[in-house]
C-alpha positions in Angstrom: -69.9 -26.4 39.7 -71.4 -26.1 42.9 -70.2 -26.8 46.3 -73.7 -26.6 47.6 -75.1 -29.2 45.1 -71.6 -31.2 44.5 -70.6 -31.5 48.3 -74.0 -31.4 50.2 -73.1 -33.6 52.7 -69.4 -32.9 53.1 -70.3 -30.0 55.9 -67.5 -31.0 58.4 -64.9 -31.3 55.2 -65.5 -28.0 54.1 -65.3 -26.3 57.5 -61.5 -27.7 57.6 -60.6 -27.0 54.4 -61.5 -23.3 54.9 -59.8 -22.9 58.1 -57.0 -24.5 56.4 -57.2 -21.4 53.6 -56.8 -19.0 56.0 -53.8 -20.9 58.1 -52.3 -20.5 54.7 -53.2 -16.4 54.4 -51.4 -16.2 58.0 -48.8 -18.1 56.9 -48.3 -15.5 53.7 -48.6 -13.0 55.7 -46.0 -13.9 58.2 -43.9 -14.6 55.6 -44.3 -10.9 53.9 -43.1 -10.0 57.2 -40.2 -11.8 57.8 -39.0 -10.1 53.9 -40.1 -6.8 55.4 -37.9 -7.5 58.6 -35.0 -9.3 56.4 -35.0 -5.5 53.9 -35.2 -3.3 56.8 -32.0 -5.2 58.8 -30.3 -5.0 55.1 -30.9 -1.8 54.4 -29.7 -0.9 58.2 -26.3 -3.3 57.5 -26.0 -1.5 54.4 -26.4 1.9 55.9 -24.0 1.1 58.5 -21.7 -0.1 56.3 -21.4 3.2 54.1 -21.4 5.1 57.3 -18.1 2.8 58.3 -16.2 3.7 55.4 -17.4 7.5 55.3 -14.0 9.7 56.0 -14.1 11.2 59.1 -14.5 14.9 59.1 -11.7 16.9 60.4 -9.0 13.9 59.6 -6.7 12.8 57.6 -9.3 10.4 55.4 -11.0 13.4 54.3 -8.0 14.8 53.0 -7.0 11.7 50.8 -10.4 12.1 49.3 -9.4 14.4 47.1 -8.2 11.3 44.4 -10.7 10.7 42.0 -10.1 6.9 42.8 -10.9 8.1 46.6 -14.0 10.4 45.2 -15.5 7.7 43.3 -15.6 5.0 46.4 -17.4 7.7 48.2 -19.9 8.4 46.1 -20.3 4.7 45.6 -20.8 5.1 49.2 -23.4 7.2 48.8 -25.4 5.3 46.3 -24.8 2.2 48.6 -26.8 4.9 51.0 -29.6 5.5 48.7 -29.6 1.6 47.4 -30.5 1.3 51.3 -32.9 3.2 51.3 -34.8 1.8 48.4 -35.0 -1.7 50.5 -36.4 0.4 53.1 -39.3 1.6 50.5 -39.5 -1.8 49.1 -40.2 -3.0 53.3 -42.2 0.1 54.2 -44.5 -1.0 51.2 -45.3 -4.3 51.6 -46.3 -3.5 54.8 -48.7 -0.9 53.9 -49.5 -2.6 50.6 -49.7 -6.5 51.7 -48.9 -7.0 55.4 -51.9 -4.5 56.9 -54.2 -5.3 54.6 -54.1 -9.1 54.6 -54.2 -8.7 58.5 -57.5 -6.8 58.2 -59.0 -9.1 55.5 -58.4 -12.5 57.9 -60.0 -11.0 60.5 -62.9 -10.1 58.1 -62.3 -13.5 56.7 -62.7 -15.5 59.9 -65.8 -13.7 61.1 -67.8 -14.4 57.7 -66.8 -18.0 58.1 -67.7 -18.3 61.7 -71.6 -16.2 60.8 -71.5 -19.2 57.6 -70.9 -22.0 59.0 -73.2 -20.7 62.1 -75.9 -20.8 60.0 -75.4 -24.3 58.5 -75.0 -25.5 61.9 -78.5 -24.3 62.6 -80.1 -25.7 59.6 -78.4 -28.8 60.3 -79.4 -28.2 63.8 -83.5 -27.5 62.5 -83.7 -30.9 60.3 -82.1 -33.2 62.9 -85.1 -31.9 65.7 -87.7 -32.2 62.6 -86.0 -35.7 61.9 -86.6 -36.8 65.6 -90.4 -35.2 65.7 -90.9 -37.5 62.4 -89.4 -40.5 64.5 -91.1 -39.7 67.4 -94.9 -39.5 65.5 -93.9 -42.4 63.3 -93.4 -44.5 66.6 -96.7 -43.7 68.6 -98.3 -44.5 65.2 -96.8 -47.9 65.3 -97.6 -48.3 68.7 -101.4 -47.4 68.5 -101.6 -49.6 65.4 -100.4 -52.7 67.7 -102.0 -51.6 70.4 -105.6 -51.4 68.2 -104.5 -55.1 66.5 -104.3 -56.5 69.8 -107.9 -54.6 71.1 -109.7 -56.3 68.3 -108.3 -59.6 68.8 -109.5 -59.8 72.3 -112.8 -58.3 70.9 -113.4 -60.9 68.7 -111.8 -63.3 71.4 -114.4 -62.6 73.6 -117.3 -62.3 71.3 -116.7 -66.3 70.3 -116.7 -66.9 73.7 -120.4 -67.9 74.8 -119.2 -67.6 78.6 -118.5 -64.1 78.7 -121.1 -62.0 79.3 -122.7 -59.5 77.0 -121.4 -56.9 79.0 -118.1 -57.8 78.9 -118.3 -58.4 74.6 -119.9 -54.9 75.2 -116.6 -53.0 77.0 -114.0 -54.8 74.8 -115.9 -54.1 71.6 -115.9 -50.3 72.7 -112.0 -50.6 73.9 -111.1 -51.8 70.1 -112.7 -49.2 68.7 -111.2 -46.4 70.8 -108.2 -48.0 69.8 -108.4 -47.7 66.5 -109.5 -44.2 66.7 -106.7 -43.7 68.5 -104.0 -45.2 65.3 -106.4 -43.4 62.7 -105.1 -40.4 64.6 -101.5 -41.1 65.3 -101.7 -41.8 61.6 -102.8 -38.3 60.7 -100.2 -37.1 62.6 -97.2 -39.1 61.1 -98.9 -38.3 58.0 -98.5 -34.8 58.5 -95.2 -34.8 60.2 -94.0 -36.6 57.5 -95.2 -34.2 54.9 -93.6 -31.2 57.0 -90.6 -33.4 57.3 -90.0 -34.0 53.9 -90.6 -30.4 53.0 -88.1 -29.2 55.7 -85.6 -31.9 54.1 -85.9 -30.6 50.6 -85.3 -27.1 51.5 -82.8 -27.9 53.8 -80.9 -30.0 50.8 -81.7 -27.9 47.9 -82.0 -24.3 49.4 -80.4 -23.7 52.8 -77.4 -25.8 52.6 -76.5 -25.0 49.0 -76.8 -21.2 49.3 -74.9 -22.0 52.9 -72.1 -23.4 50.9 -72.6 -20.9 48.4 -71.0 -18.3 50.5 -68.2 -20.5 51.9 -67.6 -20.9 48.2 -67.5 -17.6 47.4 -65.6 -17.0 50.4 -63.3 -19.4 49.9 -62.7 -18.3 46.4 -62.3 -14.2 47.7 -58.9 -15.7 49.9 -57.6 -17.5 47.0 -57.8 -13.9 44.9 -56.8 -12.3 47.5 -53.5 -14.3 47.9 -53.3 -13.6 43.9 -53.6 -10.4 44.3 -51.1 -9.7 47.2 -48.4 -11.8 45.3 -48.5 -9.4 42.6 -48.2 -6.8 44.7 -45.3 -8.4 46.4 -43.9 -8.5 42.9 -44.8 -4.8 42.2 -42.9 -3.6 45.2 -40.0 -4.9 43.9 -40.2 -3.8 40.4 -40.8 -0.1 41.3 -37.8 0.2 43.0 -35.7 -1.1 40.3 -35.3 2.0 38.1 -34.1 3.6 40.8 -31.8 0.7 42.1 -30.7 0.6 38.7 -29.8 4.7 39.0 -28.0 3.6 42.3 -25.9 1.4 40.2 -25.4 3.3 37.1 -24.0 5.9 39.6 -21.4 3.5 40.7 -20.4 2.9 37.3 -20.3 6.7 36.5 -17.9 7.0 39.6 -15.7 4.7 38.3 -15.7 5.8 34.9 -14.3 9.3 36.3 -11.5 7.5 37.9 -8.8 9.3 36.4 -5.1 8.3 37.3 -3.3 11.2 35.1 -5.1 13.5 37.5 -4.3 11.6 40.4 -0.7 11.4 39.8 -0.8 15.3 39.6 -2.4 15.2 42.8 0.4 13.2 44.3 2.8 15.9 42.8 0.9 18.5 44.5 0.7 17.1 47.3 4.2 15.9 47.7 6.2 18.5 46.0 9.6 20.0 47.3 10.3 22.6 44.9 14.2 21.4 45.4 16.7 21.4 42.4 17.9 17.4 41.9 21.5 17.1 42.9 24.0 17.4 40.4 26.8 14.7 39.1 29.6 13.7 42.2 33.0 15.1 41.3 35.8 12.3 41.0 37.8 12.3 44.8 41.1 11.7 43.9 42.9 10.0 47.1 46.1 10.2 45.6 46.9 13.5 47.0 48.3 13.7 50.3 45.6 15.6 52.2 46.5 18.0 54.6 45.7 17.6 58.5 45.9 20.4 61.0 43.7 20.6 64.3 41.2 23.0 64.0 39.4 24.2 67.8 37.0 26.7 66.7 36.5 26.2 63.5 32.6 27.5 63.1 32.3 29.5 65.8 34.6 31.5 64.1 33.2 31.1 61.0 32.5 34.9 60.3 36.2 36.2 60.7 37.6 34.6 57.3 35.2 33.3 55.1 37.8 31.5 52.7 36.4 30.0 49.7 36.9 26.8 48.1 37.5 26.8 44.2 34.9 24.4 42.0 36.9 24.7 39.3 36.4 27.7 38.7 32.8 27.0 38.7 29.9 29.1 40.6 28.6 27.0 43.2 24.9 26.0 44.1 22.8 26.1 47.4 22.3 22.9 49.7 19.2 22.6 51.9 17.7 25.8 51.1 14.9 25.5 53.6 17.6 25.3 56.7 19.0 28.7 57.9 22.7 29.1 58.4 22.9 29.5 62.1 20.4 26.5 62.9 22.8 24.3 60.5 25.5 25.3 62.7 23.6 24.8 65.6 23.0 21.2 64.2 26.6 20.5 63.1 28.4 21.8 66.2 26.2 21.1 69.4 27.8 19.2 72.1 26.4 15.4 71.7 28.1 14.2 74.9 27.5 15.5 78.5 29.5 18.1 79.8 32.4 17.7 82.5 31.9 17.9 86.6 32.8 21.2 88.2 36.5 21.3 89.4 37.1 20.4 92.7 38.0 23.3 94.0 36.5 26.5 93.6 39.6 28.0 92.7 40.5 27.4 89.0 44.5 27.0 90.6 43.4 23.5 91.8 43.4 22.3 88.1 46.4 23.5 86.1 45.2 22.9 82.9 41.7 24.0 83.6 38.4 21.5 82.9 38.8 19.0 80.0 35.3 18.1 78.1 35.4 14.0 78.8 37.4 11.8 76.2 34.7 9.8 73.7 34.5 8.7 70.2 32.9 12.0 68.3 30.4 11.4 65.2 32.2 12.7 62.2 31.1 15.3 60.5 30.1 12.9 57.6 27.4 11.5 59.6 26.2 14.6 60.5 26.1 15.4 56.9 24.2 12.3 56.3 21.6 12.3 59.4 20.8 16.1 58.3 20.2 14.8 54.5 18.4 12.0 55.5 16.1 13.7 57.7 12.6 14.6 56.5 11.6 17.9 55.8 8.8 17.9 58.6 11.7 18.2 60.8 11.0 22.2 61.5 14.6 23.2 62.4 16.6 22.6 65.2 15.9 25.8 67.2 11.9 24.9 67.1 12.9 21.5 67.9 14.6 22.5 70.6 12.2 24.4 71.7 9.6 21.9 71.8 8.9 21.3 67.6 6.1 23.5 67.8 4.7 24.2 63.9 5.8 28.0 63.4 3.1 29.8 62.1 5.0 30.5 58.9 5.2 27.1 57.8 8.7 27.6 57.2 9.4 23.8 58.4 7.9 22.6 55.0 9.9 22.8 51.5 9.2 25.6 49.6 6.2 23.8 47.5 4.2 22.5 50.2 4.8 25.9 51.9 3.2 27.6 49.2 0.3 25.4 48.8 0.0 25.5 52.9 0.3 29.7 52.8 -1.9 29.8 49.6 -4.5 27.7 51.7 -4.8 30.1 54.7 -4.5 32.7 52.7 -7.8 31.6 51.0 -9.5 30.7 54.6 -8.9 34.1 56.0 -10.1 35.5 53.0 -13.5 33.2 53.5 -13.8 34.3 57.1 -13.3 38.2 56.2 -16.7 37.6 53.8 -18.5 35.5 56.4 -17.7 38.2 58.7 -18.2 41.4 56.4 -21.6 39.9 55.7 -22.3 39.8 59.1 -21.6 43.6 59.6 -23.4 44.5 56.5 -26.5 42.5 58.3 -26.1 44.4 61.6 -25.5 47.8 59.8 -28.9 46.8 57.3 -30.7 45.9 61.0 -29.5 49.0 62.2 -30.7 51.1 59.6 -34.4 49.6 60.4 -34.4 50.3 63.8 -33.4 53.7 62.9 -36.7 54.3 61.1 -39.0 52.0 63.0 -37.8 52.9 67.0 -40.9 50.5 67.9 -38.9 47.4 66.4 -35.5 47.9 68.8 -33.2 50.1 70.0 -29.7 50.8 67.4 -27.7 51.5 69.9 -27.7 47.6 71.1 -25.9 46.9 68.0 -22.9 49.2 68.5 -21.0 47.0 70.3 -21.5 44.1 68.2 -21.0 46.2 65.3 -17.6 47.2 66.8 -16.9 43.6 67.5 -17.3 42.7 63.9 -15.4 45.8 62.8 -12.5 44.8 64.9 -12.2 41.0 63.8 -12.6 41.9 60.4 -9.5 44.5 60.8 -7.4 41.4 62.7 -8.6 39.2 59.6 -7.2 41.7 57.1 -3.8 42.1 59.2 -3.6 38.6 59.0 -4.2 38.0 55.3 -1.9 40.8 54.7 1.3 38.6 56.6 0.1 35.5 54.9 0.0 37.1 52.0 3.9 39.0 52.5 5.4 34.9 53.1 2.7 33.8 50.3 4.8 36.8 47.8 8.4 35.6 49.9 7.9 31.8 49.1 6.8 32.7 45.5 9.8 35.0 45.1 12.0 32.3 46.2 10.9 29.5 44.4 13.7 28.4 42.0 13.0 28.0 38.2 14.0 25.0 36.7 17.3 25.8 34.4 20.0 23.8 33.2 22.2 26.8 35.0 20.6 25.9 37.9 21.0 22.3 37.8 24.4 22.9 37.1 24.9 24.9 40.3 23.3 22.1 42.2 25.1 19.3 40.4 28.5 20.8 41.3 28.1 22.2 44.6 26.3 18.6 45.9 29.5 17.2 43.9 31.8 18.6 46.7 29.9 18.3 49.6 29.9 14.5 48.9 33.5 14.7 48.6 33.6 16.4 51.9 31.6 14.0 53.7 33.9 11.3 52.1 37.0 13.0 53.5 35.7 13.4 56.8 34.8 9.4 56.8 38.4 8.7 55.7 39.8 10.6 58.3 37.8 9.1 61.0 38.9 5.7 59.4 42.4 6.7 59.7 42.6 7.6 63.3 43.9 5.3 65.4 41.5 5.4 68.2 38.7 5.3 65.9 37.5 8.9 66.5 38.4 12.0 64.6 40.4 15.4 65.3 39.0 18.7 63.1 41.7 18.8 60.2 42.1 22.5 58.6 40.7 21.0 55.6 37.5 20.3 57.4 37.4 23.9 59.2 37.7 24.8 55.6 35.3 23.0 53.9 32.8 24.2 57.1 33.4 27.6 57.2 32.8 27.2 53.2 29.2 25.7 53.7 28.5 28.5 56.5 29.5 31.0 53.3 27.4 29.1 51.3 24.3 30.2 54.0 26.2 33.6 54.9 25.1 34.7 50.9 21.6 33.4 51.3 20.8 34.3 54.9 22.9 37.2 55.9 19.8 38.7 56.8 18.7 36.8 59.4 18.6 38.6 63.4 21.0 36.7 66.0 19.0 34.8 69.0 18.2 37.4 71.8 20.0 37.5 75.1 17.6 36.0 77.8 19.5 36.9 80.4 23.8 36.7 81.3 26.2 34.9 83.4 29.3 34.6 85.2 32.2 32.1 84.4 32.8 30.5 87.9 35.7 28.5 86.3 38.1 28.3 82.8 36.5 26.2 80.5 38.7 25.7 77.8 36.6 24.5 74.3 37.7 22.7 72.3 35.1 20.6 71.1 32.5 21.3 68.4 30.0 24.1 69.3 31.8 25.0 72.3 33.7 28.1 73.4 36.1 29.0 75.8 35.5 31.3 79.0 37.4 32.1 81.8 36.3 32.5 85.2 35.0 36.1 86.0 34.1 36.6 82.5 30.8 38.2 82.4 28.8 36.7 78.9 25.6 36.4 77.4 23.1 33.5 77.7 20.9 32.8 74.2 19.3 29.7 75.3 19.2 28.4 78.9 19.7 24.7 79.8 17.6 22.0 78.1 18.1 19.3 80.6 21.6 18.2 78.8 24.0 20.2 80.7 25.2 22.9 78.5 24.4 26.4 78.5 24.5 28.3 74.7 26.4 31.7 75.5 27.5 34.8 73.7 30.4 36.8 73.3 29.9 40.3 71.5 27.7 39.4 69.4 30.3 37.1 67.5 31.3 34.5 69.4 28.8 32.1 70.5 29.0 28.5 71.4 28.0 25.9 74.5 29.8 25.5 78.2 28.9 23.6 80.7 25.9 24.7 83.1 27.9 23.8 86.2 30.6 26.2 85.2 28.3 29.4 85.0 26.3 31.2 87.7 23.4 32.2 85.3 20.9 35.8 85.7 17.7 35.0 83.8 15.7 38.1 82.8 12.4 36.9 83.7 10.8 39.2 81.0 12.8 37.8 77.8 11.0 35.8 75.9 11.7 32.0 76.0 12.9 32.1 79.4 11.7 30.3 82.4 11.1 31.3 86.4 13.5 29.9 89.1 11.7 29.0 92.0 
């Protein structure tokens, strides 16, 4: 099968069928490209997508990563990464592979058709002008041959004639003959014409053309393998990238195997952790004792003169809140939560008999006090550093006793990290050193004697460092309590009474008639018995400093929680300066302490102590 002998005079046919094969390569190849652009904007969607959901560095995502369940979504974000990158591989290659190369081979493709179909144009071309010379000769032939016909008629016309002279038989005797000499001739040359003709034909029909459409054949037949071929390769693109896609997945599938919740419970554990003894069982409050009510006006600012203790049955009693010091509970239970009163009047002190009252209000009872301080969270630092601003202290000592462990461990093990990275550098600079020592040429040693000393010196401040981190790191270890039934029973009992406290004090403030509370002695008692409680745990602790001292411009008479009674001239102590509410905290040696109001003391700050602020 031919097209040169089976379609010989389908020229025109052929020439739009081919162009039609390569409008179909383009089309192939513009759809390879669209796939190329379609894996590229995947893979970039995909890629984005993982880079969405990465944790942030630095934040608190990257901490929760520390769940398996968290640990196996990010390395299934990961794979997602590299499952990107294989549709970038799989685009990258059928451009290379498929999109170039078809690119190059229609170009290729249309100049061999244009240089074929050139060349059947000018055979067609070379048979049509020897088609017209054989119509040409083929006409003058006929033409001479009437043109001879009618010569010898009128010869033989005039020869009958016995009228015409011989002279004139003579000339149109001669003029038939030249005519006829003249179709002999244009006979010979049809003849020949004819011949050539004919020859030209049959080489144009059975030589040029069919090796002509030979090639377009051929040519033809290259596109349509060439299609084939790129298919397969399209196909091949996307089967090498399998294995891998297929690791991609089987990684996923790994990460979620090693999802372990045991482990991530523990985590939780860890991470939430208190270290606190549960509270013990709530002693029965029997309500049918009469219950003893006496005003109390000082009751824990004079905490430290009797410490009288209450009876548990005859049973030792626990700790509650460990992680709050005793003077900042106090602090907390007896600061002044309404604003103080005006100055007098007068400046005298005379001009009000009974000196300043603190105004009238409805007091919290102490129960809700007890409740808002269990309540709170243990992030709450304590309430001097919240006074001060809730700065984190560098201690930790505003977390419960496990997290603080975990938190000192932690810095403990990062200073620890820096004194390497930093003791490697010295050992670099001492090693550098050493070689400019021998080799003068390369540098002088004495440039690195101040870095050197630099090092030295951070290293040292590392090592101080690590040692106090590491004295609260032994503290916090030493204090954490072992879980005992001793223990628990300690807790149990002591929580037992100090929910019976906070129930008395609610009953009292329920049994006043103007719906606040007065201090009863049984409530001094039970007080001055929770500031034991943190006298045996935290007798230790240093009193605020003095920041300065002031005057008493007028009597203040306390009788409020947290506050404490002056009278004017009294020269006292100042422990923490006005916050903005209107009291000042003063002391009175170094016992007494409590809160007055800011208006009713001329105050001397010591601009040196620390935690005090400059006057203008």
């Amino acid at each position: 099968m031919s097209w040169g002998t089976e379609l010989w005079d389908q020229f025109d046919n052929l020439e739009k069928h081919t162009q039609w094969g390569i409008d179909i390569l383009e089309k192939y190849i513009k759809f390879v490209k669209e796939r190329t652009d379609i894996e590229l904007s995947y893979a970039k969607q995909l890629r984005n997508l993982s880079k969405k959901y990465q944790p942030k560095k630095n934040s608190k995502e990257e901490e929760e990563y520390k769940y398996t369940a968290c640990k196996a979504f990010l390395s299934t974000l990961n794979e997602m990464n590299d499952y990107a990158g294989q549709h970038e591989v799989i685009s990258e290659n059928m451009t290379s592979q498929i999109t170039v190369d078809l690119m190059r081979y229609v170009q290729e493709l249309k100049q061999e058709r244009k240089s074929n179909f050139h060349d059947g144009r000018k055979a067609q071309q070379h048979i049509e002008t020897c088609w017209k010379q054989l119509e040409s000769s083929k006409r003058r032939f006929e033409r001479d041959c009437k043109e001879a016909d009618r010569a010898q008629q009128y010869f033989e016309k005039m020869d009958a004639d016995i009228n015409v002279t011989k002279a004139d038989v003579e000339k149109a005797r001669q003029q038939a003959q030249l005519r006829h000499q003249m179709a002999e001739d244009s006979k010979a040359d049809y003849s020949s014409i004819l011949q050539r003709f004919n020859q030209e034909q049959w080489e144009y029909y059975h030589t040029h053309i069919p090796n002509i459409f030979q090639k377009i054949q051929e040519m033809e037949e290259r596109r349509i393998v060439r299609i084939g071929e790129s298919m397969k390769t399209y196909a091949e693109v996307d089967r090498q990238v399998i294995p891998i896609i297929g690791k991609c997945l089987d990684g996923i599938v790994k990460a979620a195997e090693s999802i372990d919740q045991k482990n991530d419970s523990q985590l939780v554990v860890e991470a939430y952790k208190s270290g606190f003894e549960p509270p013990g069982d709530i002693e029965f409050e029997d309500y049918t004792q009469p219950m003893k009510r006496t005003v109390s006006e000082n009751s824990l600012s004079s905490s430290k003169e009797g410490k009288p203790e209450l009876k548990f049955g005859g049973k030792s009693r626990g700790k509650l809140w460990p992680f709050i010091k005793k003077n900042k509970l106090v602090s907390l239970l007896t600061s002044p939560h309404q604003p103080p009163p005006p100055p007098p009047a007068s400046a005298s002190p005379s001009a009000v008999p009974n000196g300043p009252q603190s105004p009238k209000q409805q007091k919290e009872p102490l129960s809700h006090r007890f409740n808002e301080f269990m309540t709170s969270k243990p992030k709450i630092h304590c309430f001097r550093s919240l006074k001060r601003g809730g700065a984190t202290p560098e201690d930790f000592s505003n977390l419960p006793p496990e997290q603080r462990r975990k938190k000192l461990q932690q810095k403990v093990d990062d200073l620890n990290k820096e004194i390497q990275k930093e003791t490697d550098q010295r050992d670099a600079i001492t090693k550098m050193k050493d070689v400019y020592l021998k080799n003068p040429q390369m540098g002088d040693p004495a440039s690195l004697d101040h870095k050197l000393a630099e090092v030295t010196q951070n290293i040292e401040r590392l090592r101080l460092e690590t040692q106090k981190f590491e004295a609260w790191l032994a503290e916090v270890e030493g204090r954490l309590p072992a879980r005992s039934e001793q223990a628990r029973r300690q807790s149990g009992m002591y929580d037992g009474q100090t929910h019976q406290t906070v129930t008395n004090c609610a009953q009292d403030r329920e049994s006043s008639p103007d719906g606040s509370y007065t201090e009863e002695q049984s409530q001094e008692s039970e007080l001055k018995v929770l500031a034991t409680d943190f006298d045996d745990e935290f007798d230790d602790e240093e009193p605020l400093p003095a920041i300065g001292t002031c005057k008493a411009l007028y009597t203040f008479e306390g009788q409020n929680e947290g506050t404490i009674s002056v009278v004017e001239g009294e020269m006292l102590s100042v422990i923490e300066e006005d916050k903005g509410d209107g009291w000042t905290r003063i002391r009175r040696n170094e016992d007494e302490e409590g809160y007055v109001p800011t208006s009713y003391v001329e105050v001397y700050l010591d601009k040196n102590a620390k935690g005090a602020k400059t006057y203008i």
